[in-house]
C-alpha positions as CSV (number, residue, x, y, z in Angstrom):
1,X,63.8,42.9,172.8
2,X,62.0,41.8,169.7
3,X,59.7,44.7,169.5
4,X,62.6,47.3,170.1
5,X,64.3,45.6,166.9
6,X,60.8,45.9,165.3
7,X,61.0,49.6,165.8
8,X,64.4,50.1,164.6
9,X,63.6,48.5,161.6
10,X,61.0,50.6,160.7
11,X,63.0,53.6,161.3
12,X,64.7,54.9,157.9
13,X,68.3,54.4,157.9
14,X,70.5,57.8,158.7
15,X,72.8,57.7,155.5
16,X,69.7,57.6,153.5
17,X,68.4,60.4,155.1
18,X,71.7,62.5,155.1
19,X,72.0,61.7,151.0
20,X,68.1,62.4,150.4
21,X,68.1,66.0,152.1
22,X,71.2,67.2,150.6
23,X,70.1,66.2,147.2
24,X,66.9,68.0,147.9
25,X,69.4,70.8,148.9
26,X,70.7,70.7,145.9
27,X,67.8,70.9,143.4
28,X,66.3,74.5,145.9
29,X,69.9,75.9,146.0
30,X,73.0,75.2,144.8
31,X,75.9,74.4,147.2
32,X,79.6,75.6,146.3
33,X,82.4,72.9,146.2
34,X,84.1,74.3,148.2
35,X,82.8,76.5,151.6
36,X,86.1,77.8,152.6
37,X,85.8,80.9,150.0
38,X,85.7,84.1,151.9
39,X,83.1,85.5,149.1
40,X,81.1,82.2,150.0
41,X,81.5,82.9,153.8
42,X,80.3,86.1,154.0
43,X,77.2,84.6,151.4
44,X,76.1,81.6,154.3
45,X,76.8,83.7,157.6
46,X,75.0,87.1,156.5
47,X,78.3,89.1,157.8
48,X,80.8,90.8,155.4
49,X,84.4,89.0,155.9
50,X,87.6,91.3,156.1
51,X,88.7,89.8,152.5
52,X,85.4,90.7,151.1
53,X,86.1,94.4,152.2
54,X,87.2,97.3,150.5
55,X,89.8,99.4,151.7
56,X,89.8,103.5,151.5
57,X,92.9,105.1,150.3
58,X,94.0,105.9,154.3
59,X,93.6,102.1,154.9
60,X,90.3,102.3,156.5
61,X,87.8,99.8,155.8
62,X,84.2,100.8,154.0
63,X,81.7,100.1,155.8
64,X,79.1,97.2,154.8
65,X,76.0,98.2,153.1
66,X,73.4,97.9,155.4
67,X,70.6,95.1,154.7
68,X,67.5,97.1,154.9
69,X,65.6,97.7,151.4
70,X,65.4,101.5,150.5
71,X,62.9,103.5,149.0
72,X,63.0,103.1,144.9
73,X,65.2,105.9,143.5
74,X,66.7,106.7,146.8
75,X,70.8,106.9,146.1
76,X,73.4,105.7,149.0
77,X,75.5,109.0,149.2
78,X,79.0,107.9,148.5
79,X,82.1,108.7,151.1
80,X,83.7,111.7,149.7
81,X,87.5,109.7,150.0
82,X,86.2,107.4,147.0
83,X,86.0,110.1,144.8
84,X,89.9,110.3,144.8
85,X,90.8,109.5,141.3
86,X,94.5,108.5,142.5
87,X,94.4,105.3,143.4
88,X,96.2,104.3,146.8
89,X,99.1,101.9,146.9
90,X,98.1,98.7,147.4
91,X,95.2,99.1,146.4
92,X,93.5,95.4,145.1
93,X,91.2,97.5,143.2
94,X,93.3,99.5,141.1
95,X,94.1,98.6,137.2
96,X,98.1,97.5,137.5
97,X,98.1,97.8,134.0
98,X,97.2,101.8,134.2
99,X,99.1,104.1,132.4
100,X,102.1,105.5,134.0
101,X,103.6,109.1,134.0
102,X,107.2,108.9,133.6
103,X,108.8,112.1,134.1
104,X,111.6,113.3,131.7
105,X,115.2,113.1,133.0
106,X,116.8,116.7,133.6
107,X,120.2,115.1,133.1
108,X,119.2,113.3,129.7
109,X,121.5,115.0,127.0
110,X,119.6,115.5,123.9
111,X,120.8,115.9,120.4
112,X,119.8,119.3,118.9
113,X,117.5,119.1,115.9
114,X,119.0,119.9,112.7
115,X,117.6,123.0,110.4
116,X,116.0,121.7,106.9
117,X,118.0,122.1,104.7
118,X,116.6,124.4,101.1
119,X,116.7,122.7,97.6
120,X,115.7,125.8,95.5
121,X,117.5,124.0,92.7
122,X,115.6,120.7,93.0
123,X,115.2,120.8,89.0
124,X,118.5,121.5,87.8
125,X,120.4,118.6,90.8
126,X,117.5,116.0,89.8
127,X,119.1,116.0,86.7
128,X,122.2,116.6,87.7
129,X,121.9,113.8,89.8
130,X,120.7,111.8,86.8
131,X,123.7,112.3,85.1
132,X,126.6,111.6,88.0
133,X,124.3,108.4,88.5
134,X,124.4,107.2,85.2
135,X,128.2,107.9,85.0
136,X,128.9,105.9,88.1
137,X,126.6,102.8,86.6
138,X,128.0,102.4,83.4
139,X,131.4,103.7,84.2
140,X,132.4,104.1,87.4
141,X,130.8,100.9,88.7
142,X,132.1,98.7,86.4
143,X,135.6,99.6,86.7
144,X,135.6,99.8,90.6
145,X,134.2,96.3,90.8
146,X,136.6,95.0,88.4
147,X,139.6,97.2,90.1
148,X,138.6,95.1,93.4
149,X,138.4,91.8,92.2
150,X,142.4,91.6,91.1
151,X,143.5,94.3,93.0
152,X,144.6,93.2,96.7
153,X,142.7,95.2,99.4
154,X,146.0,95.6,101.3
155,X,147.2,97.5,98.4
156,X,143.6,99.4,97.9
157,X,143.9,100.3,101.8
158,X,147.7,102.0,100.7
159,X,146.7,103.8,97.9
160,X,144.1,105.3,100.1
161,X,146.4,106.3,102.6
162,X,148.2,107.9,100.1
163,X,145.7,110.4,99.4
164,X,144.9,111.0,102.9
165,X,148.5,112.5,103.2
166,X,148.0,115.0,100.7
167,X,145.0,116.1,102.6
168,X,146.8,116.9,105.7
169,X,147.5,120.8,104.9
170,X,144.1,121.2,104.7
171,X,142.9,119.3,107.9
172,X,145.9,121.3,109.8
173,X,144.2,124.5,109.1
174,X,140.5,123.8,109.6
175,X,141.5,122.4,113.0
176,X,143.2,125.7,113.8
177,X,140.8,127.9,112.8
178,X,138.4,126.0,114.6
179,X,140.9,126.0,117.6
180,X,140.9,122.3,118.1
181,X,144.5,122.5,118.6
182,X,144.6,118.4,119.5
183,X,143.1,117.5,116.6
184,X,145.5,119.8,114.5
185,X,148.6,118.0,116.7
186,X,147.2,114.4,115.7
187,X,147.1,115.5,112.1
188,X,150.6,117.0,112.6
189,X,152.1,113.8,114.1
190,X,150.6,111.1,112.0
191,X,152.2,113.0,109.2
192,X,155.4,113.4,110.3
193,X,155.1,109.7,111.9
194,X,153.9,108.1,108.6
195,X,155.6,110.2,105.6
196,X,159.2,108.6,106.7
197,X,157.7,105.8,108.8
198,X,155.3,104.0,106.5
199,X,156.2,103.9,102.7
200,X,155.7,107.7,101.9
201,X,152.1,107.3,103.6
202,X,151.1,104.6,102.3
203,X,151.0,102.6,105.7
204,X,149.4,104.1,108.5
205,X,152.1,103.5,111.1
206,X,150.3,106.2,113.5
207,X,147.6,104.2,113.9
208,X,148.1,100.8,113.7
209,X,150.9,101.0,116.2
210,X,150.1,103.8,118.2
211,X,146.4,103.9,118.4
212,X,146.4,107.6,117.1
213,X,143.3,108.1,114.7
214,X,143.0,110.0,111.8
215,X,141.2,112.9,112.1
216,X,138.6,114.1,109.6
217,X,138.4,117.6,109.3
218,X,137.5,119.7,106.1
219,X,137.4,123.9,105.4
220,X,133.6,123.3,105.3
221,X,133.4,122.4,108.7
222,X,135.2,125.3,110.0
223,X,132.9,127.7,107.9
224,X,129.8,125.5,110.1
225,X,131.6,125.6,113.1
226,X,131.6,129.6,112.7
227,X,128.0,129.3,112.2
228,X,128.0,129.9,108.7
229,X,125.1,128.9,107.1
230,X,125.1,125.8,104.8
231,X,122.7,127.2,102.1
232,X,121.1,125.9,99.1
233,X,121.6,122.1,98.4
234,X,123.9,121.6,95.2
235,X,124.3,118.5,93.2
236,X,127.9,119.0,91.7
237,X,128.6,117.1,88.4
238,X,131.0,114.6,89.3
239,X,132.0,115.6,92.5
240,X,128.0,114.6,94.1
241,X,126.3,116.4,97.1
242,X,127.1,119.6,98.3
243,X,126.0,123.1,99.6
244,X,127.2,126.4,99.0
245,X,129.0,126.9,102.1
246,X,130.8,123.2,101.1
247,X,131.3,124.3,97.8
248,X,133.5,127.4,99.0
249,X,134.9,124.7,101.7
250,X,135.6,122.4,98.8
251,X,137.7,125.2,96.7
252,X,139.8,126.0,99.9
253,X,140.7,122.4,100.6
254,X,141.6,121.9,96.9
255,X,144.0,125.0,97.1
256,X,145.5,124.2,100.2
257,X,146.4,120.2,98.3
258,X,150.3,119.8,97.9
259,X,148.9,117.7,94.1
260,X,147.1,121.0,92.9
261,X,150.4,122.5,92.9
262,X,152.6,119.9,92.1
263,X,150.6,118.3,88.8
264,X,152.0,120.3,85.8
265,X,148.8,120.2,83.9
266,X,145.2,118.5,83.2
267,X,146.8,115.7,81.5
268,X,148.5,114.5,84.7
269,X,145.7,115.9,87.2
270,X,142.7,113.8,85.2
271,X,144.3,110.4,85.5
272,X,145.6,110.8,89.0
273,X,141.9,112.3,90.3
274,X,140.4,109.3,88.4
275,X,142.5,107.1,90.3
276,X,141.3,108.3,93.1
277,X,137.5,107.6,92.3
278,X,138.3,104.3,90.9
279,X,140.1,103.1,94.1
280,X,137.4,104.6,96.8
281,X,134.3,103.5,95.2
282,X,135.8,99.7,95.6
283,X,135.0,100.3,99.2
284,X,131.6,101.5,98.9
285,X,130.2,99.6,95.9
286,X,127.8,97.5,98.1
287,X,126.8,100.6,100.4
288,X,125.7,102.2,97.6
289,X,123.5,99.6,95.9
290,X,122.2,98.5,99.4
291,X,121.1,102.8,99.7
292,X,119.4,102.4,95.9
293,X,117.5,99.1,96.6
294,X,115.9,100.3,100.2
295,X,115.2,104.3,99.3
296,X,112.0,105.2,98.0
297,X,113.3,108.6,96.3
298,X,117.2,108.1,95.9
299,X,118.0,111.6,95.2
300,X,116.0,112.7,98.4
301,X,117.8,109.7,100.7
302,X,121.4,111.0,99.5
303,X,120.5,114.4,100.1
304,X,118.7,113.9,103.2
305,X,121.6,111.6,104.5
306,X,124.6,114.1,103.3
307,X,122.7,117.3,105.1
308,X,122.6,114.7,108.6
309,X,126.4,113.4,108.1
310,X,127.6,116.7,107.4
311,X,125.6,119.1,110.2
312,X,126.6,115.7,112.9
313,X,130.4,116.3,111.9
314,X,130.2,120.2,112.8
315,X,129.0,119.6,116.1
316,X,131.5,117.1,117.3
């Protein structure tokens, strides 16, 4: 009994043993933290794992290279489904952040492009342009802002309504030419609703209580809407952007206004179409400096932005 306890004792002890051989592991070859990696698997038993696997665009899986050493410059011949450039669904080795072919919608309405528009006269409606801008700065302006300040909007809004009646002749017969027949009965009705209804015109009783909008029509449009051309760009003094076609539009529209008849002379016509100015640039006054403060070229933004508003209301 006391040699066998002799012989134990001389025996090293097992957990010293199990600590000294996996250090010495350790040092020849690094052990991962953590065996139950697939990668790591396949690494320790010699045999590829299914994880470890790539799959072939059918689904089938590739298989392993084989572990015997080839010949230098000797190529393994690649399996003619890898050469596939699309990629199958599913696959793990495909880019998800690929791009992506998006096919265009055949039911997608699209706006037409609209023509440039020619400025053969840039010269003369720069200055032009020069001079309606200076006029609406240091006369125009001024008035309008003061007009605003101690002039109710409510009574602004009337006045412009006002004016809108007198236009209705000429909105009746662009609509008919144009054969928009419901557009030339709204203008019909809201004047026959609003003339007796609302103050002469002055309140727009068609619309505020019966939801039925103004329509804006002008003899210009109907020359567009017959495909007439707009031509050359025109900077009118006064009066602002235009095109020949407008400009012809412009004279019809004036001819078919109930005021071009009824004003006996210049001396009445001059105050009453100054009137007019004065009480619609109160509504624009900040639209208009906002346009001069963020355009580059002014002259090219209003020119650019009348050609757009004006080809837009043709093909509505």
């Amino acid at each position: 009994m006391h040699a066998a306890s002799n012989n134990v004792a001389a025996l090293p002890v097992a957990p010293t043993l199990y600590v000294s051989q996996e250090m010495n592991a350790v040092e020849a070859l690094p052990v991962a933290p953590s065996l139950r990696s697939p990668r790591k698997m396949e690494v320790l038993s010699g045999e590829p794992t299914l994880h470890a696997q790539k799959l072939l665009p059918d689904g089938e899986a590739i298989p392993p290279r084989s572990k015997k050493k080839k010949p230098t410059g000797e190529e393994q011949p690649l399996d003619p489904r890898l050469l596939n450039d699309a990629a199958p669904t599913g696959d793990p080795f495909s880019d998800p952040f690929g791009d992506e072919v998006y096919e265009e919608d055949p039911f997608e309405k699209k706006e037409p492009d609209i023509p440039p528009l020619s400025d053969p006269l840039e010269g003369f409606n720069r200055s032009m342009y020069t001079f309606n801008d200076t006029v609406y700065e240091y006369a125009l302006r001024p008035v309008a802002e003061v007009y605003r300040d101690y002039v109710n909007e409510e009574f602004r809004i009337a006045l412009r309504n006002l004016y809108n009646v007198f236009l209705a002749p000429a909105k009746f017969v662009s609509c008919v030419v144009q054969f928009k027949f419901k557009k030339a009965g709204i203008v019909l009705v809201r004047t026959v609703m609003n003339v007796p209804l609302g103050w002469g015109g002055m309140l727009d009783v068609a619309g505020q209580e019966y939801g039925i909008v103004e329509v804006d029509e002008d003899f210009g449009q109907a020359l567009g809407y017959w495909y007439v051309p707009p031509g050359p760009y025109i900077m009118l003094p006064f009066l602002g952007p235009s095109t020949a076609r407008d400009t012809v539009g412009t004279v019809v529209d004036t001819l078919l206004n109930p005021l071009f008849w009824l004003i006996p002379n210049a001396e009445v016509g001059t105050p009453v179409t100054a009137g007019r100015a004065i009480n619609d640039t109160s509504f624009i006054i900040e639209d208009k400096k906002a346009l001069d403060e963020s355009a580059i070229d002014p002259y090219e933004s209003v020119r650019d932005f009348y050609h757009q508003i004006r080809e837009k209301k043709i093909r509505e």
